[in-house]
C-alpha positions in Angstrom: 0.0 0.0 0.0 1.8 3.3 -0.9 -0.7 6.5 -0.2 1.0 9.4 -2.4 0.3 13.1 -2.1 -1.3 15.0 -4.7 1.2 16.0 -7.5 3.3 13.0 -6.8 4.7 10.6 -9.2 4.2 7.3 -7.8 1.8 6.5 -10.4 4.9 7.2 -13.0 7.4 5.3 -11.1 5.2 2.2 -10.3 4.5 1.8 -13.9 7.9 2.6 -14.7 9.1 -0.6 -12.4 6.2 -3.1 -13.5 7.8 -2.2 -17.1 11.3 -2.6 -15.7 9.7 -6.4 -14.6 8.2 -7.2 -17.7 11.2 -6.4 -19.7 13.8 -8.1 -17.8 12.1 -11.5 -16.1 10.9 -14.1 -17.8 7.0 -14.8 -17.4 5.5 -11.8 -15.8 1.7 -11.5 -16.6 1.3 -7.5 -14.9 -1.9 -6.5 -14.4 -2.5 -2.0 -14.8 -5.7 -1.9 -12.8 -8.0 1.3 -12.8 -11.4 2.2 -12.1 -12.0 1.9 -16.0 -10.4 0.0 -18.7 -11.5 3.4 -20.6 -12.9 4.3 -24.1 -9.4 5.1 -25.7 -5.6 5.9 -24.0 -6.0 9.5 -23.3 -9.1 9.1 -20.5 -7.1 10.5 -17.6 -7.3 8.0 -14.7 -8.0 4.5 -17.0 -6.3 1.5 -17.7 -5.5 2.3 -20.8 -3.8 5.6 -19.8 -1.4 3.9 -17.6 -0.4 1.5 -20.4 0.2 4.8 -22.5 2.5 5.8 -20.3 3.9 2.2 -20.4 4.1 2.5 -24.1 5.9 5.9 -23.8 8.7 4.8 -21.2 9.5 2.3 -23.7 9.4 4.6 -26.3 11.9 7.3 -25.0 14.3 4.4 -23.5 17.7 5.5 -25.5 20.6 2.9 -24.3 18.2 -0.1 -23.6 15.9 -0.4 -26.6 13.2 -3.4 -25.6 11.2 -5.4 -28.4 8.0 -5.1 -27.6 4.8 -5.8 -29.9 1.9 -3.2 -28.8 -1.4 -4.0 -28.7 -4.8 -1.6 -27.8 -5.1 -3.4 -24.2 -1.8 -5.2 -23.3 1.9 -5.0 -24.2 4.0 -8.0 -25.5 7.6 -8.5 -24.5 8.5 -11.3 -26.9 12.2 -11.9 -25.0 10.7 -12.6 -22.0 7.4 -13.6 -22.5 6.0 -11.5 -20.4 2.8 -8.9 -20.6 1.4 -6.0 -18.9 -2.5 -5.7 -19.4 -5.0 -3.1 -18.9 -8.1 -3.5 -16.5 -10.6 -1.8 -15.4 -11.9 -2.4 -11.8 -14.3 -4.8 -10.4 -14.6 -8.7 -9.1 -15.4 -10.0 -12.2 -11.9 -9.0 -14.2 -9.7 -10.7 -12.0 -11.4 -14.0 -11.8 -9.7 -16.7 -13.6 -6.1 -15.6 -13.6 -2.8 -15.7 -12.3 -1.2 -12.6 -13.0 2.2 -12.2 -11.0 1.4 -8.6 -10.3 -1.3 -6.4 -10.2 -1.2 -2.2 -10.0 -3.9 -1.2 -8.7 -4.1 3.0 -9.1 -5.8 5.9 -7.8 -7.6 2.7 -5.7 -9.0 5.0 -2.8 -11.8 6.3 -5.3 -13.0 3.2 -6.8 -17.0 2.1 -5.9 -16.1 -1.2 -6.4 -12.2 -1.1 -4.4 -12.9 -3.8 -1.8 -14.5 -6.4 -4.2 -11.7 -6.4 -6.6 -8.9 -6.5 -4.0 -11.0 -9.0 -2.7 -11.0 -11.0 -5.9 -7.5 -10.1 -6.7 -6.4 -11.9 -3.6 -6.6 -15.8 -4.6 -5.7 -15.0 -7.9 -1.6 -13.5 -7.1 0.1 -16.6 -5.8 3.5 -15.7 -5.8 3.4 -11.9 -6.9 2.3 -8.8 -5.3 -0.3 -6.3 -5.4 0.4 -2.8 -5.4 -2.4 -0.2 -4.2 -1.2 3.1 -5.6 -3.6 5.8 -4.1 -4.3 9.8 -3.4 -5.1 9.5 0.4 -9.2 9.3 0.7 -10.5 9.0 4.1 -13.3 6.4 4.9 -11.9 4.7 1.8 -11.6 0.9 1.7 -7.6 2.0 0.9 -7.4 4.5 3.7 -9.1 1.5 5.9 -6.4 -1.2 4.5 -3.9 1.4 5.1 -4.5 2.2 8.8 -5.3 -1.6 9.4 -9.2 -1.5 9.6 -10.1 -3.9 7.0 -8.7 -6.6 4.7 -10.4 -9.7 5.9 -14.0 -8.4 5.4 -16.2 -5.6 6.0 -14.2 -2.6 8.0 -15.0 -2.3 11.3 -16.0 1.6 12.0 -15.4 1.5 16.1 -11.9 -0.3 15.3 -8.8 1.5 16.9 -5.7 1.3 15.0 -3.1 -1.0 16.4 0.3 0.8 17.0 2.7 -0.2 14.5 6.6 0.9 14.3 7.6 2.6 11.3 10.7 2.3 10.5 12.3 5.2 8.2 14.1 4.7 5.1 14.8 7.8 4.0 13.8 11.5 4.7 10.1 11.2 4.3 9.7 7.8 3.7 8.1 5.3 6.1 7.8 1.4 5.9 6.0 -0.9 8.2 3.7 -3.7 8.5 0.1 -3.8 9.7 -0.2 -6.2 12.3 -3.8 -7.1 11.5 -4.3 -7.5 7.6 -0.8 -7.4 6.8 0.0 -4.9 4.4 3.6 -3.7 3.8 3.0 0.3 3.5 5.8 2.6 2.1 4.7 6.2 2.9 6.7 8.5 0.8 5.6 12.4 1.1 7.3 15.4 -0.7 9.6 17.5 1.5 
């Protein structure tokens, strides 16, 4: 879980590593997860806008060119035979795979946030998922955040349980929730 502040680049850099993955280990299926898959590639906050962005880190990559073979929803990285997919949110997407990571972005507005992390849960076996997120209070990522929720329905009257962060840098924070837990790296501009 990485909450960002507003005018952050997280988004950038997450994509920039789940490309990073894909180009250089074999067998990655990378899921970009978004409240919408989107109409087309320039709907700010879809899908399909974060594999744009995908699509133009490989594009202005000078030293390092990657083969890739690009397609409207998914990128191809015939070397390793890897992917990175666009999705938009919701149970129903995530059933029936095994991707070995999933991005979820901008997660703390999503209606639907709970049910898909939900769903995306039995379907990562040996990956990760990322929730990439603008902070949101009373959202099901400020509640998986603060340790409220992530086995069920968030409990309201809960108090957090005290964790120690531990700091890896100026302004950045890492710990681990001792009820659902999630690893949270909070980074915030100084």
């Amino acid at each position: 879980i990485i909450p960002k502040g507003r005018q952050m680049f997280l988004s950038w850099l997450s994509i920039a590593l789940r490309v990073w993955k894909a180009a250089k280990f074999p067998h990655e299926l990378i899921y970009f997860d978004a409240l919408k898959l989107g109409l087309s590639e320039h709907e700010p906050g879809s899908a399909l806008d974060m594999l744009r962005r995908a699509k133009l880190i490989l594009a202005r990559l000078e030293q390092d060119r990657v083969p890739v073979k690009l397609h409207r929803t998914y990128i191809e990285f015939p070397e390793t035979h890897s992917r990175i997919v666009a999705v938009g949110s919701g149970a129903d997407q995530l059933r029936g795979v095994t991707p070995t990571d999933i991005l979820m972005d901008e997660c703390a507005f999503w209606p639907e946030a709970e049910a898909t992390f939900m769903a995306a849960r039995p379907a990562i076996h040996s990956g990760k998922i990322w929730l990439v997120s603008t902070v949101e209070c009373g959202s099901f990522f400020s509640e998986m955040r603060h340790d409220r929720t992530g086995h069920g329905r968030p409990d309201p009257n809960a108090e957090p349980i005290p964790r120690i962060p531990v700091q890896l840098a100026e302004g950045v924070l890492a710990y681990r929730n001792p009820k659902n837990r999630a690893h949270v790296l909070e980074i915030w501009p100084h």
